[in-house]
Biopython code that builds the backbone (N, CA, C, O; Angstrom):
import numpy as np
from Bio.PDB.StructureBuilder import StructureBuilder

atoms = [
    (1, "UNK", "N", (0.857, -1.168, 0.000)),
    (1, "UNK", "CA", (0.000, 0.000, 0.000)),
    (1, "UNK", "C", (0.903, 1.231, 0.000)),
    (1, "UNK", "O", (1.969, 1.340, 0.606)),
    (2, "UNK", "N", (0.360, 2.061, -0.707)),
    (2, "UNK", "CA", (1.028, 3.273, -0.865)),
    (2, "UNK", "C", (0.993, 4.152, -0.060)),
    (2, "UNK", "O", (0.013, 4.033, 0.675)),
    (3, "UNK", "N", (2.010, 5.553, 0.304)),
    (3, "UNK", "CA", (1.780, 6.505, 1.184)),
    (3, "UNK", "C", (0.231, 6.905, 1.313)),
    (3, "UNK", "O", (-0.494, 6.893, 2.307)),
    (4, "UNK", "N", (-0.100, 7.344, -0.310)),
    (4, "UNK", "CA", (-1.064, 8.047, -0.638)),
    (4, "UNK", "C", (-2.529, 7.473, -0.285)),
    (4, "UNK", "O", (-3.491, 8.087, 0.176)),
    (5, "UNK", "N", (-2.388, 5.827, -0.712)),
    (5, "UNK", "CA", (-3.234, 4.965, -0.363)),
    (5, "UNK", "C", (-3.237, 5.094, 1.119)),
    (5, "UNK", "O", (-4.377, 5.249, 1.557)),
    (6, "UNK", "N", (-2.235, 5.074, 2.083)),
    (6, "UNK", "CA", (-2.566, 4.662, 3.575)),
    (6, "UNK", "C", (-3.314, 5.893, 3.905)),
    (6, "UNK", "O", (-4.391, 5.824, 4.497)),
    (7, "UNK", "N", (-2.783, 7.027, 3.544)),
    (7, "UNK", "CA", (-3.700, 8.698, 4.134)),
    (7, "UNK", "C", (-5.245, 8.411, 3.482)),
    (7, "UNK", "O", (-6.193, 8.628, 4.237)),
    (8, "UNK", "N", (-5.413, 8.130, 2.674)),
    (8, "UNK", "CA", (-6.851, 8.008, 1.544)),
    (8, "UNK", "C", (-7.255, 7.141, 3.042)),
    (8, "UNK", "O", (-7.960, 7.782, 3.821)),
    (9, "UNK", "N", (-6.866, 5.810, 3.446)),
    (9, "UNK", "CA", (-7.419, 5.269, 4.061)),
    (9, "UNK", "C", (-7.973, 5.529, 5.366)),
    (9, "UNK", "O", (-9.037, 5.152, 5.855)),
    (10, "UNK", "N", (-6.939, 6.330, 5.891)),
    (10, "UNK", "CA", (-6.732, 7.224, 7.438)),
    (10, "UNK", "C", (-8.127, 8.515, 7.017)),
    (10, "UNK", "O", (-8.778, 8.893, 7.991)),
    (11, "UNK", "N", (-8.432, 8.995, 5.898)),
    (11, "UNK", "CA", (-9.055, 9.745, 5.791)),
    (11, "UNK", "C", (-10.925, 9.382, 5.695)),
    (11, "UNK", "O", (-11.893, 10.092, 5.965)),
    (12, "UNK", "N", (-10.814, 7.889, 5.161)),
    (12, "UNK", "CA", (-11.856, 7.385, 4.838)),
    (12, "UNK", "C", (-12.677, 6.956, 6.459)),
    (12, "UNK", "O", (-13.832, 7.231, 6.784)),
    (13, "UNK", "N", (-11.532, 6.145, 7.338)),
    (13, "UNK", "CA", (-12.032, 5.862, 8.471)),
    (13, "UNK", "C", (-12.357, 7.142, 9.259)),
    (13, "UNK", "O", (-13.003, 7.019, 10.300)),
    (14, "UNK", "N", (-12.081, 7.996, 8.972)),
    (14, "UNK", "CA", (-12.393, 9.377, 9.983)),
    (14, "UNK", "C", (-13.185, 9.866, 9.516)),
    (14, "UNK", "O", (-13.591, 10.687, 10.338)),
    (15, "UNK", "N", (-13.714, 9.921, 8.703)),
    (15, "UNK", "CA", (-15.214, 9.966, 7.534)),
    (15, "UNK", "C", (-16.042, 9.570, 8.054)),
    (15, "UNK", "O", (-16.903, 10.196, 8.673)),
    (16, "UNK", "N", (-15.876, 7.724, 7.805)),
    (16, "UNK", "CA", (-16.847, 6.883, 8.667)),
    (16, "UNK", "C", (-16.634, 7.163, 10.217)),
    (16, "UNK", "O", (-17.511, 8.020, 10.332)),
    (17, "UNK", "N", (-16.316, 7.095, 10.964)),
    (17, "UNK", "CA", (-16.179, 7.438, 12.351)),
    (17, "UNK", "C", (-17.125, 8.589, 12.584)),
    (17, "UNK", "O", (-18.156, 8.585, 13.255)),
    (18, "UNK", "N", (-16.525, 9.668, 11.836)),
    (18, "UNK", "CA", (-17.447, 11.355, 12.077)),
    (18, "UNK", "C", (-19.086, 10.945, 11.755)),
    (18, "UNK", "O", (-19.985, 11.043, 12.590)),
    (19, "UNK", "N", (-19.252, 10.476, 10.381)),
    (19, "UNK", "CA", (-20.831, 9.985, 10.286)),
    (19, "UNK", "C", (-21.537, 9.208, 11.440)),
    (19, "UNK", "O", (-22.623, 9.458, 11.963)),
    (20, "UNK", "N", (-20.746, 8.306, 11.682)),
    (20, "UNK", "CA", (-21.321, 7.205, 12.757)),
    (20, "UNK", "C", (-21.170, 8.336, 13.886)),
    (20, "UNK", "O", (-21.550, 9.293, 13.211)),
    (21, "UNK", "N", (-20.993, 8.659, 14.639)),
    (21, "UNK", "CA", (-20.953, 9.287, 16.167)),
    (21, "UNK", "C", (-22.104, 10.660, 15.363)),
    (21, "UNK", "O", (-22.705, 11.288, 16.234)),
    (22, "UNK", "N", (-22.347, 11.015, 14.243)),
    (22, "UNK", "CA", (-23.423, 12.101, 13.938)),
    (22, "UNK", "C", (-24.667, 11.385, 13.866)),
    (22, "UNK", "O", (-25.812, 11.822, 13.977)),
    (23, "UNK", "N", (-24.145, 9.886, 13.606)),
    (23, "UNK", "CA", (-25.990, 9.171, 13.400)),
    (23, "UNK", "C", (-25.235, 8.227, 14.068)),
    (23, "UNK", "O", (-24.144, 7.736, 13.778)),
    (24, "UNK", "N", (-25.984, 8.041, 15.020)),
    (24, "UNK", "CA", (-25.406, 6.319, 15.947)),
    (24, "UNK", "C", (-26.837, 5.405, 15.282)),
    (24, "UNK", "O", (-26.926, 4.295, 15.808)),
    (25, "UNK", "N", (-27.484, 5.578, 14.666)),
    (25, "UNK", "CA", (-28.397, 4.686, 14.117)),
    (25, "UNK", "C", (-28.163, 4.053, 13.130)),
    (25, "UNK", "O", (-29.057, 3.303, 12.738)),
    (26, "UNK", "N", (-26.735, 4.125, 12.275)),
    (26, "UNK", "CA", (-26.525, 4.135, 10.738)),
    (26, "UNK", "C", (-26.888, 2.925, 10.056)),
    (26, "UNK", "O", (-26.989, 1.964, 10.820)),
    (27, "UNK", "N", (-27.108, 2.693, 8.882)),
    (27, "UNK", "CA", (-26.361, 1.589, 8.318)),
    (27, "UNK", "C", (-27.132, 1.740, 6.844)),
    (27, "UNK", "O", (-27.997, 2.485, 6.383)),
    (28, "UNK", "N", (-26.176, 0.391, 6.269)),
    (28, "UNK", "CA", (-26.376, 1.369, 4.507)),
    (28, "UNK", "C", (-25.322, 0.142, 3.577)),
    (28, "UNK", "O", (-24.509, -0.462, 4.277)),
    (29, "UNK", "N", (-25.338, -0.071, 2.627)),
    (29, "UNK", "CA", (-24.808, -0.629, 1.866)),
    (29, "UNK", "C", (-23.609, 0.243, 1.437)),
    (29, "UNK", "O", (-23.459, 1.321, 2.012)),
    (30, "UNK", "N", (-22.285, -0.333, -0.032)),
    (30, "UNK", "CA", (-21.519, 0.628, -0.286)),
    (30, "UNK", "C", (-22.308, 1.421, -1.085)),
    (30, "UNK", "O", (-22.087, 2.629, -1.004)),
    (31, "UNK", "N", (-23.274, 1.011, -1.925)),
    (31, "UNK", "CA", (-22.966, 2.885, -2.832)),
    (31, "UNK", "C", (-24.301, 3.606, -1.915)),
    (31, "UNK", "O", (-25.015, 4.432, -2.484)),
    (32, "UNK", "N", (-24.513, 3.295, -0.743)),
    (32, "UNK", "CA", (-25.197, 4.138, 0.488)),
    (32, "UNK", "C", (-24.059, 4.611, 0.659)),
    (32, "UNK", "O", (-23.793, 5.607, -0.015)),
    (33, "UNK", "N", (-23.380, 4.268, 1.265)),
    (33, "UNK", "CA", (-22.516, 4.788, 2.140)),
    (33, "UNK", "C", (-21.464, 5.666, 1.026)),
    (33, "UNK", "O", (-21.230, 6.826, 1.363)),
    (34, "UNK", "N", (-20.926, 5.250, -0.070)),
    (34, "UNK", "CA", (-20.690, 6.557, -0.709)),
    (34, "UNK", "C", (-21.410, 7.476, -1.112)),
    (34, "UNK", "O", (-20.874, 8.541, -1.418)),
    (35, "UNK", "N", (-22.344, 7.370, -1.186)),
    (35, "UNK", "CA", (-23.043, 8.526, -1.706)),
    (35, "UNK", "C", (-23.626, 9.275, -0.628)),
    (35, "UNK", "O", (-23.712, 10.483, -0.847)),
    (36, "UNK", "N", (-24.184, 8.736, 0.832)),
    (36, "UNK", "CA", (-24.319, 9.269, 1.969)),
    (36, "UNK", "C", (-23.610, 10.064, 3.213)),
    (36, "UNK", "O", (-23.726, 11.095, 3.876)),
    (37, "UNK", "N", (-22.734, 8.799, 3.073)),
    (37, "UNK", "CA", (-21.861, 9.325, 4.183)),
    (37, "UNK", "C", (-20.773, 10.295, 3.956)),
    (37, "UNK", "O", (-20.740, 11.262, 4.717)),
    (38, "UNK", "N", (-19.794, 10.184, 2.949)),
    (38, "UNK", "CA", (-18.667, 10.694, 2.536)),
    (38, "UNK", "C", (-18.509, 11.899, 2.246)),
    (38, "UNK", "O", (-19.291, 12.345, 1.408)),
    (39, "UNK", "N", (-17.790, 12.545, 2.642)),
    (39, "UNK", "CA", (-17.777, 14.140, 1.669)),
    (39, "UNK", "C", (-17.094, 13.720, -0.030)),
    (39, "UNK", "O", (-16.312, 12.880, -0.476)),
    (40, "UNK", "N", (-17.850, 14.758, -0.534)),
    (40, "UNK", "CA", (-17.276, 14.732, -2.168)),
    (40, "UNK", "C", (-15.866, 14.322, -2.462)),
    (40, "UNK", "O", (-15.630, 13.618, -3.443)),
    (41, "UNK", "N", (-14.951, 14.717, -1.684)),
    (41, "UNK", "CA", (-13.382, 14.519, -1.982)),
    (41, "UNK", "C", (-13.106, 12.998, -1.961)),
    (41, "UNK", "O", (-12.053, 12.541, -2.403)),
    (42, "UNK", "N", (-13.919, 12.355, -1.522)),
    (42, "UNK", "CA", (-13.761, 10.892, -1.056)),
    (42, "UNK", "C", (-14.825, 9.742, -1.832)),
    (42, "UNK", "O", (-14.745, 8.514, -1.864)),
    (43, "UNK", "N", (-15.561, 10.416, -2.266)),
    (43, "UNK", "CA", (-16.627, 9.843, -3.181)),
    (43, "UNK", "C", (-16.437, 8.692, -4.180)),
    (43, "UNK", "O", (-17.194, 7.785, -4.526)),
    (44, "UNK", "N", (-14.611, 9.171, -4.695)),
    (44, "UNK", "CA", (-14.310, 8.651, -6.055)),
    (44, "UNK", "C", (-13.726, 7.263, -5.707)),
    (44, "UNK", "O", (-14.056, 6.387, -6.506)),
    (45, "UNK", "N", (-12.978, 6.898, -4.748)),
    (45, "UNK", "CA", (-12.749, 6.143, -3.946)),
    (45, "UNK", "C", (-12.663, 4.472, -4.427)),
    (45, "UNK", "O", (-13.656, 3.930, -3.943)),
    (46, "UNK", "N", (-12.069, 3.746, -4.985)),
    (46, "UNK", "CA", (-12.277, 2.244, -5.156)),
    (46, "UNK", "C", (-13.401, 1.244, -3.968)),
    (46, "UNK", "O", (-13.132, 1.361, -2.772)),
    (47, "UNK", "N", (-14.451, 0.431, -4.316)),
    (47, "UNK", "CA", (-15.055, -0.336, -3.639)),
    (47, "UNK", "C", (-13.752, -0.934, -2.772)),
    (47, "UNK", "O", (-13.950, -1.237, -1.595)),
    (48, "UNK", "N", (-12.647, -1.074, -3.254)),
    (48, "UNK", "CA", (-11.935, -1.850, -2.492)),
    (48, "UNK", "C", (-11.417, -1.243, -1.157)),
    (48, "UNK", "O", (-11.348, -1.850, -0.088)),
    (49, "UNK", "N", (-11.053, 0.084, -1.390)),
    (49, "UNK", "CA", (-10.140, 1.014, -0.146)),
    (49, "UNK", "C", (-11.528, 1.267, 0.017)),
    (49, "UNK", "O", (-11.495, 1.749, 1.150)),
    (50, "UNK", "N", (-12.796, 1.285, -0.333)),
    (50, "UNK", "CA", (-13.851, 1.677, 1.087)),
    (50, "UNK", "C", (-14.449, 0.526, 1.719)),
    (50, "UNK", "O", (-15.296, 0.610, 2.609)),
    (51, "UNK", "N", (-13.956, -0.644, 1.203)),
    (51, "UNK", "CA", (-14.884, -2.256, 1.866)),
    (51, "UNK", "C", (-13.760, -2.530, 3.142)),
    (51, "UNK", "O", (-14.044, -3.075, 4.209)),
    (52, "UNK", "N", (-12.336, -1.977, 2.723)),
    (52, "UNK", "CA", (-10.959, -2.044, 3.476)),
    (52, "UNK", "C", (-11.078, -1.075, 4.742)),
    (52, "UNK", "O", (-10.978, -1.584, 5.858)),
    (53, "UNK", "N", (-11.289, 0.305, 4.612)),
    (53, "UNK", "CA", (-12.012, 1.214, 5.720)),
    (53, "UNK", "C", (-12.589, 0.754, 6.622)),
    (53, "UNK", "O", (-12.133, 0.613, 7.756)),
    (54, "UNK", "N", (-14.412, 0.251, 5.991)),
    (54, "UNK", "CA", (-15.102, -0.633, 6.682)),
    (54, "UNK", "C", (-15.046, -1.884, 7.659)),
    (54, "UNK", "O", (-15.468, -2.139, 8.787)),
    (55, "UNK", "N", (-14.293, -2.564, 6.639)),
    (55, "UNK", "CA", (-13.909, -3.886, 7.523)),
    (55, "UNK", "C", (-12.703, -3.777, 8.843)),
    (55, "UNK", "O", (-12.595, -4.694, 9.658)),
    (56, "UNK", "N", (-11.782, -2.437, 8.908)),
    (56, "UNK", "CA", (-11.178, -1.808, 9.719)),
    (56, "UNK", "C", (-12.088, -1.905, 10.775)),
    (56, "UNK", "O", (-11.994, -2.613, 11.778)),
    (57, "UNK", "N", (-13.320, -0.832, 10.337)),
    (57, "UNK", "CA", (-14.292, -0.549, 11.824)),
    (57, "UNK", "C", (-15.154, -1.384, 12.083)),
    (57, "UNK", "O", (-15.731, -1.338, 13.169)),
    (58, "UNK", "N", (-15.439, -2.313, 11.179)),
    (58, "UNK", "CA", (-16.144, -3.955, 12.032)),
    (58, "UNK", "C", (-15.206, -4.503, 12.596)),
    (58, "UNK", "O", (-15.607, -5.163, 13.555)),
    (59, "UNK", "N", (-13.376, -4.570, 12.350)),
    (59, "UNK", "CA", (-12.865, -5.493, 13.564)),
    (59, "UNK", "C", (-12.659, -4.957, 14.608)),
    (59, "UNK", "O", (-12.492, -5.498, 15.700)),
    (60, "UNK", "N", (-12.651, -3.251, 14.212)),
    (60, "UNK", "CA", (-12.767, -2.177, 15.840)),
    (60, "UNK", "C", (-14.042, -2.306, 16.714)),
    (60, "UNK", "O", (-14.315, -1.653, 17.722)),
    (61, "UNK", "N", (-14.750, -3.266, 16.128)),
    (61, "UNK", "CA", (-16.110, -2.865, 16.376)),
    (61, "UNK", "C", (-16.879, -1.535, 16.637)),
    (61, "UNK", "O", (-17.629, -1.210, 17.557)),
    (62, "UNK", "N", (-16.566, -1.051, 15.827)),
    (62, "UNK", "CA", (-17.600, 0.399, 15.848)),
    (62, "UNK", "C", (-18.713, -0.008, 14.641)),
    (62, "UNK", "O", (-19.706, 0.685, 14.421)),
    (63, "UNK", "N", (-18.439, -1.055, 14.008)),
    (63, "UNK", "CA", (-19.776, -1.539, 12.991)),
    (63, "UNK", "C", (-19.898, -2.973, 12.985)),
    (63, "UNK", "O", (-19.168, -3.782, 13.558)),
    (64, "UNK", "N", (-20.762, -3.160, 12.372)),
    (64, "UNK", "CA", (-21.304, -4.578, 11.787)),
    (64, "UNK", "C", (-21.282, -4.967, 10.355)),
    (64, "UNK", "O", (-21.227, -4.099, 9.484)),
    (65, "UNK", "N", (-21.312, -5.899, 10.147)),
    (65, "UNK", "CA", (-21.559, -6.177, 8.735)),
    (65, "UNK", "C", (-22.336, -7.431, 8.731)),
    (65, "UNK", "O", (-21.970, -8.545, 9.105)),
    (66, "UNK", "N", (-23.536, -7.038, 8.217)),
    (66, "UNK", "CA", (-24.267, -8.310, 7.807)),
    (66, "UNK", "C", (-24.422, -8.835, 6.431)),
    (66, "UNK", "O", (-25.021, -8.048, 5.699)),
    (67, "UNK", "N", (-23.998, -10.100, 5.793)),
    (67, "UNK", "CA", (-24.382, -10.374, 4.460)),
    (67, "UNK", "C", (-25.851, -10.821, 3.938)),
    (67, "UNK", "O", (-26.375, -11.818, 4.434)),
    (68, "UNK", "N", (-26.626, -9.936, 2.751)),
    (68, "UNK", "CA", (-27.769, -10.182, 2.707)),
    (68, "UNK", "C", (-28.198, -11.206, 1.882)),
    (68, "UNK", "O", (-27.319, -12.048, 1.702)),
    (69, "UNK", "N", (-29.406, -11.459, 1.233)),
    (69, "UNK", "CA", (-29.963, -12.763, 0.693)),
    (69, "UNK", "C", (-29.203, -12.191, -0.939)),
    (69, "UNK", "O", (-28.267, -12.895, -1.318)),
    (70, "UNK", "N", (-29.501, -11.245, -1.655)),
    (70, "UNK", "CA", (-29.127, -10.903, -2.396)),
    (70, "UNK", "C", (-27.943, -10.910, -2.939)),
    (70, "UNK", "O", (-27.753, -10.810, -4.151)),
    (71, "UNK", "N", (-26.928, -11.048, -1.951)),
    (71, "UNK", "CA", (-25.437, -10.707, -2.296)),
    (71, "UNK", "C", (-24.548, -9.749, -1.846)),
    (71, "UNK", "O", (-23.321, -9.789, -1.928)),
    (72, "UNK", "N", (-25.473, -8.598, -1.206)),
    (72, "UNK", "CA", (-25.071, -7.709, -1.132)),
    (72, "UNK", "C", (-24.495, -7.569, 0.356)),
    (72, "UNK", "O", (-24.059, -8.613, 0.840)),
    (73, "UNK", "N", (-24.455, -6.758, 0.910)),
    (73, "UNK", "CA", (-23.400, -6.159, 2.664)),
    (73, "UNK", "C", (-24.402, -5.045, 3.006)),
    (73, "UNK", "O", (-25.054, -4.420, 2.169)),
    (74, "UNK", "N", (-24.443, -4.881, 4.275)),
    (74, "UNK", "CA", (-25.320, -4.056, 5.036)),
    (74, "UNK", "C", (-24.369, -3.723, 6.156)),
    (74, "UNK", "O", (-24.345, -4.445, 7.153)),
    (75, "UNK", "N", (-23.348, -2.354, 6.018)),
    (75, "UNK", "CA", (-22.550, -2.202, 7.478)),
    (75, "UNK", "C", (-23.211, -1.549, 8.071)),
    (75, "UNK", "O", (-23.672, -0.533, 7.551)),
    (76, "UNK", "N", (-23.453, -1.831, 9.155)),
    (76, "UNK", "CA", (-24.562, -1.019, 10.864)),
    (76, "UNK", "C", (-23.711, -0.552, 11.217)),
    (76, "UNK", "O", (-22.664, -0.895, 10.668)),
    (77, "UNK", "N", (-23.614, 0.678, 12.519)),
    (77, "UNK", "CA", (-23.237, 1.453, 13.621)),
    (77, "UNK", "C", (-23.684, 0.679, 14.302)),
    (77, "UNK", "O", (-24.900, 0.492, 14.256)),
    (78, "UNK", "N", (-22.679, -0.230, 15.394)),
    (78, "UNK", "CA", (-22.712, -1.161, 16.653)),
    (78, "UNK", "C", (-23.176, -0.147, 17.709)),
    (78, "UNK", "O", (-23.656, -0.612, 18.742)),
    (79, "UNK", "N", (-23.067, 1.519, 17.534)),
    (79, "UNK", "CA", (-23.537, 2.087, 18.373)),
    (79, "UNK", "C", (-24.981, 1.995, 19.200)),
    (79, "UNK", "O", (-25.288, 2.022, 20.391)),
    (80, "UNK", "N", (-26.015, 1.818, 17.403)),
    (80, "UNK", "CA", (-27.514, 1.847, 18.121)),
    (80, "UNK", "C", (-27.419, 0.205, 18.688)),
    (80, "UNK", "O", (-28.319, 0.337, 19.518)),
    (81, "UNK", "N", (-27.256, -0.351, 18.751)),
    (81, "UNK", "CA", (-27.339, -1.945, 19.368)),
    (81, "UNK", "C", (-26.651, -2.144, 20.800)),
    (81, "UNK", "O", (-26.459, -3.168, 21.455)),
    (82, "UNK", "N", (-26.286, -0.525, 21.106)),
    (82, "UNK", "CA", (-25.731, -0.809, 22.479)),
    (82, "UNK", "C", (-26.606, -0.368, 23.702)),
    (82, "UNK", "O", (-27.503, 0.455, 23.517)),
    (83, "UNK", "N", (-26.432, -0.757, 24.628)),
    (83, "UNK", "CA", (-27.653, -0.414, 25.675)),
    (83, "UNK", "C", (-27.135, 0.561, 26.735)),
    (83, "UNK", "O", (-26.286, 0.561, 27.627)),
    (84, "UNK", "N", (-28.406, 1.721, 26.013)),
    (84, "UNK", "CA", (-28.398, 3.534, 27.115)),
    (84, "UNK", "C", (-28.543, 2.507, 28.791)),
    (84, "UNK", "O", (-29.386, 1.638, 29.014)),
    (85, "UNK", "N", (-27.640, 2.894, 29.566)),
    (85, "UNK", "CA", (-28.175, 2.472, 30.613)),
    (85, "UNK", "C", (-28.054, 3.532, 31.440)),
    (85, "UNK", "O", (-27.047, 4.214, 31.253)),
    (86, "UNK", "N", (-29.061, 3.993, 32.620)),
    (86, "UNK", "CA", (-29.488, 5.053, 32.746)),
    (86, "UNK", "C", (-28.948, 4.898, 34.551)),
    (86, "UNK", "O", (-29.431, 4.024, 35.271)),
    (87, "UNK", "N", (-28.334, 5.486, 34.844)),
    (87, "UNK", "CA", (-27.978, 5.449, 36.295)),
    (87, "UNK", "C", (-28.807, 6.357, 37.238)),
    (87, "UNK", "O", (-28.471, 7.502, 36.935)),
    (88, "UNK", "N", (-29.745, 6.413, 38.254)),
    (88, "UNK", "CA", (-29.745, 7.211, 38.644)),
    (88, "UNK", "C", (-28.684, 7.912, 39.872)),
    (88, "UNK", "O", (-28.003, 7.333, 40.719)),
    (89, "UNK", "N", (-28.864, 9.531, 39.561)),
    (89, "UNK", "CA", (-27.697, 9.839, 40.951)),
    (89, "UNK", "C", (-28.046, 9.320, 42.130)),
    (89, "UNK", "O", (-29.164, 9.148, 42.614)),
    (90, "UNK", "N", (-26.690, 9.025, 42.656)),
    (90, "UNK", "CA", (-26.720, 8.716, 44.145)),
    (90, "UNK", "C", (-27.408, 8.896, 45.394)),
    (90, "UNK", "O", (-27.040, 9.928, 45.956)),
    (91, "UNK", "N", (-28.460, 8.111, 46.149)),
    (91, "UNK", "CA", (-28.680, 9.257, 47.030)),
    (91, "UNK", "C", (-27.929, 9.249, 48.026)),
    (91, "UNK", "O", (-26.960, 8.509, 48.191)),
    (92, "UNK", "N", (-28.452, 10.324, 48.967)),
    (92, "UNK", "CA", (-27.741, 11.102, 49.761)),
    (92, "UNK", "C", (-28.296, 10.005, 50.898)),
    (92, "UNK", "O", (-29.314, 9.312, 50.915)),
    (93, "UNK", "N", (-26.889, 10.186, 52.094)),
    (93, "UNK", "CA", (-27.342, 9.681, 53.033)),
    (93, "UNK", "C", (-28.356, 10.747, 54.166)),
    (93, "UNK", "O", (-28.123, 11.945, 54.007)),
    (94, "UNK", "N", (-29.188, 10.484, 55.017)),
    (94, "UNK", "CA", (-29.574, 11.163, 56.497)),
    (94, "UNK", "C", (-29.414, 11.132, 56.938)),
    (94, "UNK", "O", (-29.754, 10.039, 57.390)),
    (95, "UNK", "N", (-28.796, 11.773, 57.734)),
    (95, "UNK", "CA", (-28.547, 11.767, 59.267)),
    (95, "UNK", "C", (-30.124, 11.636, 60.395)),
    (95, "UNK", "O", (-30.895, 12.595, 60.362)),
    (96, "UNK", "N", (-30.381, 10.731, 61.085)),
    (96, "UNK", "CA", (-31.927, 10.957, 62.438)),
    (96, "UNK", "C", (-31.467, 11.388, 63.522)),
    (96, "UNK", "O", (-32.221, 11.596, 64.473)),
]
sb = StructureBuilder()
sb.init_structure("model")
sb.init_model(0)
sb.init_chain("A")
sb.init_seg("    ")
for serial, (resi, resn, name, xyz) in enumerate(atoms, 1):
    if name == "N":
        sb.init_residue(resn, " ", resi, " ")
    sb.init_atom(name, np.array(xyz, "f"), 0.0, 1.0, " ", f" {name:<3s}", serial, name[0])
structure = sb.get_structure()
């Protein structure tokens, strides 16, 4: 892999990262996700250096990837599948 290729790549995951933490609900196929997620500069991009991105943040687990009946890939945000758990504050002790 090339210099140019590794920054393209460093640039792609910080792409996906920024989208996902703006929508923790995500998910989308590739030409979703290029055409959705990406800014224009990144658009042009080989299926390969963006399936390579991706599969980065499914082994980080920040996504999923499910394969569909069709053939196709569906990468999720592992975010919405995680559970809000809601603490309440502490209470206070009394003194009698």
């Amino acid at each position: 892999m090339s210099g140019g290729e590794r920054g393209r790549t460093r640039d792609l995951q910080r792409a996906l990262r920024g989208y996902l933490l703006r929508h923790p609900g995500a998910a989308d196929g590739i030409a979703g996700i290029r055409l959705w997620w990406l800014p224009a500069h990144l658009q042009g991009v080989s299926d390969r250096e963006l399936r390579g991105a991706l599969e980065h943040l499914v082994r980080d687990h920040a996504m999923q990837r499910t394969a569909l009946v069709d053939g196709g890939e569906l990468y999720a945000s592992l975010a919405a599948g995680e559970p809000r758990v809601h603490h309440p504050p502490p209470s206070r002790a009394t003194r009698h």
